[in-house]
N, C-alpha and C positions, 0 to 999 in steps of 0.2 A: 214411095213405098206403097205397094199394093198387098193392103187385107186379106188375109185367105180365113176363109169359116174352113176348118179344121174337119170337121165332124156333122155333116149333112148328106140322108136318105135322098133319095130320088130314083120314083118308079112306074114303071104305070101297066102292070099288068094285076095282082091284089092288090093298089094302093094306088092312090090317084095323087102322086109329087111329082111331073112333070118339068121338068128343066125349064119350061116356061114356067113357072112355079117357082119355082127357085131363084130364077134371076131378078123374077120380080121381087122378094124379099132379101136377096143382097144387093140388086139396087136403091130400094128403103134405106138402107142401112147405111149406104155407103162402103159396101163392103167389094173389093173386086173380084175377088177368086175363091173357089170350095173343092175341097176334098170329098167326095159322092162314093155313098156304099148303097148297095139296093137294100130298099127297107127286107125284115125279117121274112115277110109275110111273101116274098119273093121267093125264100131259100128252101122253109123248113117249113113244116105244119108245129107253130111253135104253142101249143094249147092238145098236143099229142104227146106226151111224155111216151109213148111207145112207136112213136113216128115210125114208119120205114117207109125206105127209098121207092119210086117207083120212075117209070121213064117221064112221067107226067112232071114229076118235079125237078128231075134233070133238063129236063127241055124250059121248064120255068126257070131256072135255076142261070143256064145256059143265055137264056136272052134278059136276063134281068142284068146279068153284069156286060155284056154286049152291047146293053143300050148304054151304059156309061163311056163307055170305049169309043162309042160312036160319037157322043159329045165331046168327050177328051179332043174327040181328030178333028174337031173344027171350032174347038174355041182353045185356048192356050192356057187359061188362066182356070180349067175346069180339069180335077187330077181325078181321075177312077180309081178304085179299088177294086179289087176282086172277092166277095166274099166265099167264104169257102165252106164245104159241108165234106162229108164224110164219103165222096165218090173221090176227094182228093186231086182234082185235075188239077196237077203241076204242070202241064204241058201248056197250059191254057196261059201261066204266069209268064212267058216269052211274048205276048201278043202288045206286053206297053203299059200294064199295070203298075200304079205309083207305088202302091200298098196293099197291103191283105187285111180285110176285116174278117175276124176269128170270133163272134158272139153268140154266147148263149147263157140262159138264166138256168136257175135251180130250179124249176118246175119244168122246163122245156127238155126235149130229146140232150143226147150225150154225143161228143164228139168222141170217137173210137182211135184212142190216142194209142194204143196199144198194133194197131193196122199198120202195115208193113206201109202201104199208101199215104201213110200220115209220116212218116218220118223222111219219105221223099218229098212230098211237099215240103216240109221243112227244110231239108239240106237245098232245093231249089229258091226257098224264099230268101236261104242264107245266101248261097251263090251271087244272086240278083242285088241282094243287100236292099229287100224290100223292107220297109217298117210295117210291124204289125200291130194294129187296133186290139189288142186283148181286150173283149167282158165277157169273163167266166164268175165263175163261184172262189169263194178267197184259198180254197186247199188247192183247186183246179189252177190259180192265177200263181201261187205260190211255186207250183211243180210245174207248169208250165216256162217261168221264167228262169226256172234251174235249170230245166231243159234245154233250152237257147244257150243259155250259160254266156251272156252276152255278145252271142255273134250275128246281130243284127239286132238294131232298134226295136224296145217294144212301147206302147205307147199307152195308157190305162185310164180309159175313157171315165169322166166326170169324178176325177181327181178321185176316185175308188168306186164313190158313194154306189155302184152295181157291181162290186168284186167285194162285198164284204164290209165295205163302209170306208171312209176315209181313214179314223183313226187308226182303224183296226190296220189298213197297209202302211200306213204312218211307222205306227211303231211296229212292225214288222221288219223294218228296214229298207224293203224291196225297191227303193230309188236313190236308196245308195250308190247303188249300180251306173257306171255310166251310161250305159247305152237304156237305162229305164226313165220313161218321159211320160207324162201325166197332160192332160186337155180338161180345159174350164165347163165344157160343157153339165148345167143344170149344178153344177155347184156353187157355194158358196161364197161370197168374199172373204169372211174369215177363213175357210180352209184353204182359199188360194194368199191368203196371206203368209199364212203357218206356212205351207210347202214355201215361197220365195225368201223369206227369210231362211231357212235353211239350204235348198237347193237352188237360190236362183233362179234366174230370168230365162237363161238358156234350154231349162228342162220343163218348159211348161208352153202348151199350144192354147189358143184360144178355137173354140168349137162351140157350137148353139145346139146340137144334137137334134136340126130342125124334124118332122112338123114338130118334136117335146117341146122344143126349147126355138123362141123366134131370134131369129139371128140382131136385130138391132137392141133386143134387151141384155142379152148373152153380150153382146161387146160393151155395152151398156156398163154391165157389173167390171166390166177389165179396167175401163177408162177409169174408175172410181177410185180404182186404187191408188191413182195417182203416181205412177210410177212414173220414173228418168225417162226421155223420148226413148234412149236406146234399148232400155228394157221393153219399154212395150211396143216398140217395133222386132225385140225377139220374140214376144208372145205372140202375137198378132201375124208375125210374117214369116222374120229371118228363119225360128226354129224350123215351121215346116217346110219353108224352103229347102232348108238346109239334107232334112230326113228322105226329102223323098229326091236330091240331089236335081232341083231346076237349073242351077246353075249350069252343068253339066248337060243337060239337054236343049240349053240357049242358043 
């Protein structure tokens, strides 16, 4: 069984997370493989609530998830995402992307859900049958996941607590859904409690949300739970395996 951290930044043109960086904290850990989205500060001017595009941040934009792609291609156990802004480049999601990470906070710029460009990216994320990283705001996560209306994986990083808060998506229902899957990262024990008793071992990834959150405490908090091997070889491995279909490219 090899470890996969879920939910780990790495960048290095605004932010200094290095792949050399990284490996050196999942092998601390004992961790063997990560899911890598380029930190925020790569995407968007996210401290701009009136942000607009310019070619400077496309070109940032452009090589921020490029540098993941380019790790992806020479180590096997490292999955890229693409994250995405509001120029929409679906064309780019053919190039080998595991996943799409989709985030933004309530003080930050707005994704322009309404743009003809966003609904192609979506029917292309659907196509691919990529999983996407949703953290929006809890109306925005709500309408989003109607959206999809279950035709590709969505995943709801640190068990809600930056889409509105845990409880609040709790009892909302929104992981009722099959295809609706939630990651540890900077949450709780008891909330990853509450969710497995309900939904299970199979709807839940383990992620450290590094630099927030350091990957050997983050698995730290999983191990505690004490769960059955097999369950927590679904948290820890199988589920993401499974979502972003490794097997399938073995």
């Amino acid at each position: 069984m090899k470890i996969i951290d879920s939910h780990m930044h790495c960048g290095i043109q605004n932010s200094d997370q290095p792949i050399e960086l990284i490996r050196a904290y999942l092998d601390r850990a004992g961790i063997q493989g990560a899911c890598l989205y380029p930190p925020v500060e790569d995407i968007y001017d996210r401290y701009n609530y009136d942000f607009e595009d310019n070619s400077r941040w496309v070109a940032c934009r452009q090589m921020a998830n490029e540098y993941l792609l380019e790790i992806q291609g020479r180590d096997p156990d490292i999955h890229a995402y693409y994250f995405v802004w509001n120029d929409f480049r679906h064309g780019e999601l053919k190039k080998g992307y595991r996943g799409i990470k989709w985030h933004r906070h309530e003080y930050e710029p707005v994704y322009h859900y309404d743009d003809p460009g966003c609904e192609a990216f979506i029917a292309e994320t659907i196509r691919l049958q990529l999983p996407i990283v949703l953290e929006e705001s809890f109306q925005n996560t709500l309408y989003f996941i109607k959206r999809i209306a279950g035709r590709t994986p969505i995943i709801i990083p640190h068990l809600g607590g930056l889409n509105g808060g845990f409880h609040a998506l709790f009892e909302s229902g929104i992981w009722d859904g099959e295809t609706v899957y939630a990651d540890t990262a900077l949450a709780s024990t008891r909330e990853m409690e509450i969710y497995l008793k309900r939904y299970g071992s199979r709807k839940l990834l383990f992620g450290s949300d590094f630099p927030f959150g350091i990957p050997s405490s983050e698995l730290s908090k999983v191990r505690h739970l004490g769960l059955k091997d097999a369950d927590f070889e679904n948290v820890v491995c199988a589920n993401v395996r499974r979502l972003i279909r490794q097997e399938e490219r073995s």
